[in-house]
C-alpha positions in Angstrom: 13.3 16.2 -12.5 16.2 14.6 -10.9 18.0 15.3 -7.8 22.1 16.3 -9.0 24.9 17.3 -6.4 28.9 17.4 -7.7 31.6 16.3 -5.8 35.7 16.2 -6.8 35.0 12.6 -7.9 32.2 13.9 -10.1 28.3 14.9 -10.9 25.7 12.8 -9.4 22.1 12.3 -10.0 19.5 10.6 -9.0 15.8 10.7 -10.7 12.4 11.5 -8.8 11.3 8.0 -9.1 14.5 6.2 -7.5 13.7 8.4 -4.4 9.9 7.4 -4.4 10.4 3.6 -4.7 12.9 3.7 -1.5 10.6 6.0 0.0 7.2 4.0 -0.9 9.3 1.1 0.2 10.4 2.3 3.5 6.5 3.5 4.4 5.1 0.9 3.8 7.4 -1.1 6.8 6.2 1.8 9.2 3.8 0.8 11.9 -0.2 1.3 11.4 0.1 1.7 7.5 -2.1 -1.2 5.7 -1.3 0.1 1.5 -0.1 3.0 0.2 -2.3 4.6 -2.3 -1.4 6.0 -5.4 -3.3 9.4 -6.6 -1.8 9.2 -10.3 -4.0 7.6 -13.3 -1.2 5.6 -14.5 -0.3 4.1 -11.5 -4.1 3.2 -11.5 -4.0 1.6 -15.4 -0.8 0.0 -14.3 -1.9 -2.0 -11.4 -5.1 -2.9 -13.5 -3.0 -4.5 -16.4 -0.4 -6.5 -13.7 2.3 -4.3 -14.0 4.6 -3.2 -11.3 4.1 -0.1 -9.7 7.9 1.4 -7.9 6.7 4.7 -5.9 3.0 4.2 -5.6 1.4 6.5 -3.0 4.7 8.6 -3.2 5.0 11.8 -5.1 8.2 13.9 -4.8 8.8 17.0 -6.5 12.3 18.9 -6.1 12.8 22.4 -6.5 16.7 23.9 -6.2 17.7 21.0 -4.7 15.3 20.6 -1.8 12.7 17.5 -1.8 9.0 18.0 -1.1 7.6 15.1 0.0 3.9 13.6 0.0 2.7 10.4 0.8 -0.9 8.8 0.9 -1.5 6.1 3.1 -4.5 4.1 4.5 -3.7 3.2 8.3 -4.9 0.0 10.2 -8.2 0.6 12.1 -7.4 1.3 16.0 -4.4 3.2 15.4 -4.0 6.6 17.1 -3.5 8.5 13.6 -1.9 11.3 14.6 1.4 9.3 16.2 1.5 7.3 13.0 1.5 10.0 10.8 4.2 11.4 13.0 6.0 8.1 12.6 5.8 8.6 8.7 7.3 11.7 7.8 10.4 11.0 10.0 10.6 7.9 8.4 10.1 9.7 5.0 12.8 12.7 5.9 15.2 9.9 7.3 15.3 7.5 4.6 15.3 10.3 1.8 17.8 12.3 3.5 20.0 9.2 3.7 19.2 8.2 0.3 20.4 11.1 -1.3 22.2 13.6 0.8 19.6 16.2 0.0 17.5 18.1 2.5 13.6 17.7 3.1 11.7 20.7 2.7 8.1 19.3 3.2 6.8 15.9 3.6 3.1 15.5 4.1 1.7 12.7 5.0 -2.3 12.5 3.5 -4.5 9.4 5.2 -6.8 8.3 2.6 -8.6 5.7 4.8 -8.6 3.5 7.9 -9.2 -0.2 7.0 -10.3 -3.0 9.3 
């Protein structure tokens, strides 16, 4: 699906993906986080034949106009997990939000592991 608003100058829309590369792009710049990982099979088979991957560890799904957000991360070892996560979906509401001009229903943040 894609995210669509109208205006007087006209329609606008913006797909799923655009929003998860800025999104995947912005996490991945937030304190504690080592990788994002990516929980679809494609993204999987992609990164095994050297292909580039725009959104991985990002899914977003939108529904009337209102973005749920979920991101999996694995987070530096020594990190108190709970701030960073914290850290994370603001950064996720923020950057989406200013992205598109669309409101965040839900963003969840999912650790997947703690790496050295």
């Amino acid at each position: 699906m894609s995210l669509k608003t109208s205006n007087k100058y006209g329609t606008i829309s913006i797909t799923d993906d655009a929003v998860a590369t800025v999104c995947s792009k912005a996490a991945a710049e937030c304190y504690g986080v080592v990788e994002l990982v990516s929980r679809r099979l494609s993204d999987n088979l992609n990164r095994i034949w050297g292909r580039v991957q725009y959104g991985k560890g990002i899914k977003i799904a939108t529904v009337d106009n209102l973005m749920f957000i979920e991101v999996f991360v694995i987070l530096k070892l020594g990190v108190n997990i709970e701030a960073v996560k914290d850290s994370i979906k603001e950064c996720m509401i923020y950057t989406a939000e200013t992205f598109t001009g669309m409101r965040v229903k839900h963003c969840n943040v999912n650790v997947v592991g703690i790496r050295v």
